[in-house]
N, C-alpha and C positions, 0 to 999 in steps of 0.2 A: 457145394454152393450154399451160400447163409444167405436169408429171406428173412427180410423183417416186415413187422407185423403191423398192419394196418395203424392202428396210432403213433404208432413211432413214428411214422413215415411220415403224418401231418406234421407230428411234431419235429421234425426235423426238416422240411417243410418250410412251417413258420418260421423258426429259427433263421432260415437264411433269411427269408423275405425281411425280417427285422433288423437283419444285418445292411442289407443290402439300402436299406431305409436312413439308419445309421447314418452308414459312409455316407449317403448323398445330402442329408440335412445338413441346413446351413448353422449355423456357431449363435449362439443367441439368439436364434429368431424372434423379432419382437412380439410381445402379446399384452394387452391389458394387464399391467400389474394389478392384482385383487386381493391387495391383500392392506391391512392396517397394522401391521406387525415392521417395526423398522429393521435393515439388515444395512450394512454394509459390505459390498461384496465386487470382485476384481473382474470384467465383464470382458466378451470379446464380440465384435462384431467387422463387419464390411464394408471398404470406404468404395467409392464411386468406382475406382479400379481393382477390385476384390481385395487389394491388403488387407490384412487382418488390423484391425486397431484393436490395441489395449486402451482398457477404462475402468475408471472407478465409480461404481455405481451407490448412490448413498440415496435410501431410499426410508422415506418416514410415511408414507400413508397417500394411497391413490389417487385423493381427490387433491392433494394440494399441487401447486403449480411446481414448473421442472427447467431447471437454469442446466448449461451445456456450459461448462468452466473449460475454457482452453487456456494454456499456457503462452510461455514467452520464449524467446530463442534461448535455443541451449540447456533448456527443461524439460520436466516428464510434468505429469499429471500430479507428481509429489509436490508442486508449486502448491495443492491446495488441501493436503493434508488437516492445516488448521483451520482455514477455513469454511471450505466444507461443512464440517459438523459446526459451525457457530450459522450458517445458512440454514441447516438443517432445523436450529434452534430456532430461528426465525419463524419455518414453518415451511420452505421449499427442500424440492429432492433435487439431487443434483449430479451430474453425471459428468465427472472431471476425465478429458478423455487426453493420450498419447496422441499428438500428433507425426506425422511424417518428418516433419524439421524439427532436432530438437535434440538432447542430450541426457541429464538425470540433475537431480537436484533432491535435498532431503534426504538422501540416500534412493530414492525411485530412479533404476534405469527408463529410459525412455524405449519401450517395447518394440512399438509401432516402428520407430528409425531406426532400430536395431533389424527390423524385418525389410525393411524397405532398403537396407541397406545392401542384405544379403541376396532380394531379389532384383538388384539393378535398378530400383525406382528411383526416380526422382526424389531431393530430399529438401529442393530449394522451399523457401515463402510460399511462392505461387503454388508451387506445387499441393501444400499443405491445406489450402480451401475446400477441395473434395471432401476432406478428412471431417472439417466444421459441418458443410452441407451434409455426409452421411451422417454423423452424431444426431444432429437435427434430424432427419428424416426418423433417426432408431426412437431417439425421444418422443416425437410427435406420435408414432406409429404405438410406440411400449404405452403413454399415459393419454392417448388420445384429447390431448389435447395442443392448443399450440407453446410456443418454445418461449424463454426470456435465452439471448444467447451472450457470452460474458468473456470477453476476448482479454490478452496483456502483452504489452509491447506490438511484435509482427502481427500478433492474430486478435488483436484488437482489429486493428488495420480488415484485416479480411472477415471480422465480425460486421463489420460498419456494412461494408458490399452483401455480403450473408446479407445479413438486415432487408439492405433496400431491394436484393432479386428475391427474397425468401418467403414466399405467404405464408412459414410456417411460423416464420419470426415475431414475436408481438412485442417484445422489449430488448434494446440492446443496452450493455454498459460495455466500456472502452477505458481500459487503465495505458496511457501513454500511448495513442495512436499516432503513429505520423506516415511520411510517404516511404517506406520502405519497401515496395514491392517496385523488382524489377521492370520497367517496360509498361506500369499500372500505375494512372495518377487513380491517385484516391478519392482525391478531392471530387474530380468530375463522376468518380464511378458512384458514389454517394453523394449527389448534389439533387437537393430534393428527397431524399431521407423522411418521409411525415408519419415515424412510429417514435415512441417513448423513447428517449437516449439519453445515456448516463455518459460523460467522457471527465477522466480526471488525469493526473501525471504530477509527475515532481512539480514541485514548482519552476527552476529552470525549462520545461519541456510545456510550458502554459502558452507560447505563440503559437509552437506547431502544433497542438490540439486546439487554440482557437482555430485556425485558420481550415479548419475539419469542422469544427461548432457553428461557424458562420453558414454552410450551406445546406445544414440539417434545417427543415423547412415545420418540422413537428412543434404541434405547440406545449411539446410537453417534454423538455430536455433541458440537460445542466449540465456547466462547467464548472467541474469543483477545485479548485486550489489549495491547496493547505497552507495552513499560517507560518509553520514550519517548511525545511527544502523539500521533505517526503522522499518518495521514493518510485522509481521507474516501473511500470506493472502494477499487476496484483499483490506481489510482495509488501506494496505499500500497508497490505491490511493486515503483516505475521505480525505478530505480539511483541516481537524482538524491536519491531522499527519504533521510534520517539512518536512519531505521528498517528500512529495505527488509531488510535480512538475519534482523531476528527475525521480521516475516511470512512470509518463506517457508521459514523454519525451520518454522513452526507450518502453513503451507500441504502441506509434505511430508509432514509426520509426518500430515496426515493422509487425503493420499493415497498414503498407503504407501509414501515411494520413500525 
């Protein structure tokens, strides 16, 4: 018979207990980022129904404010590759996150729908709002402070609702909102809106983001058009697009920078 020896035995011991710690912690657990040292780095956390979201965490120093970049249909989080770090340059962190609906763009697959895919989830619109509210919740909880949240095309749309049920919400912008959720007018679900709002779109798409702009009740919001056709989403702001520099003329000016 082999006997081991009193520390071993602790140490062997701890060993599992740490293991066993391990396996049960959750995947990014949020905590005060403390640091002033900038990183960028590829994040996973929990949406309202345990899916795992992918996210890209772009992060410049603790005390500055923290925008939740979601995508458009048929995208990953790659929608904000460049802009991202030009946000960053402004002086906010930003956390461009995989949503449930959604494809790849940039060369980024879309994670999140590749997982939701595999576990029989839901991958509609609607479905993908859990996705914005958890993002929110991870931001609010990591930089303890509240959220600006920054939707394109669909998920502008479900920014706008985020927005009016969210107290963690403090500023919303909107690149080409309209009624595209199933079975959900928008219009009513954000009628009375009275936090800071940014909504812009192509210019062909300037009715159906009025007729969203009219019932935001805030006295501090804009409808920005371009002089130019522009373009649908956040896209409007890649470097590639003709118009990219009067969107985030009017992107700055109205987040103060």
């Amino acid at each position: 018979m082999t006997y081991l020896n009193k520390p071993l035995l602790v140490l062997l011991s701890f060993s599992l207990l740490l293991f066993v710690n391990c396996k049960d912690a959750k995947v990014d657990e949020p905590s005060v980022v403390d640091s002033d040292t900038a990183f960028t780095k590829t994040i996973e956390f929990n949406s309202l129904d345990d899916l795992l979201i992918t996210a890209d965490h772009y992060h410049i120093k603790n005390t500055a404010p923290v925008i939740v970049l979601c995508h458009q249909a048929g995208y990953s989080r790659g929608e904000y590759l460049e802009i991202a770090p030009k946000l960053n340059a402004l002086g906010f962190n930003c956390i461009a996150i995989d949503q449930r609906s959604g494809g790849s763009v940039n060369g980024v697959l879309n994670e999140t729908n590749k997982r939701a895919k595999a576990e029989s989830k839901g991958t509609t619109y609607n479905d993908a709002k859990q996705d914005l509210t958890a993002a929110v919740a991870w931001a609010k909880k990591t930089y303890n402070k509240n959220v600006i949240l920054w939707g394109s095309s669909y998920s502008s749309s479900l920014a706008l609702i985020v927005a009016k049920e969210n107290s963690d919400v403090e500023q919303v912008l909107s690149f080409s909102p309209g009624e595209y959720l199933n079975g959900v007018s928008v219009k009513t679900s954000i009628t009375g809106l009275d936090k800071p709002a940014f909504l812009s779109s192509a210019k062909n798409e300037q009715s159906q983001t009025k007729a969203l702009f009219d019932v935001i009740s805030s006295d501090k919001k804009t409808q920005f058009i371009p002089n130019g056709a522009g373009r649908h989403g956040s896209s409007c702001l890649w470097k590639s697009e003709a118009d990219n520099g009067e969107y985030w003329v009017a992107v700055k000016t109205f987040l103060g920078v």
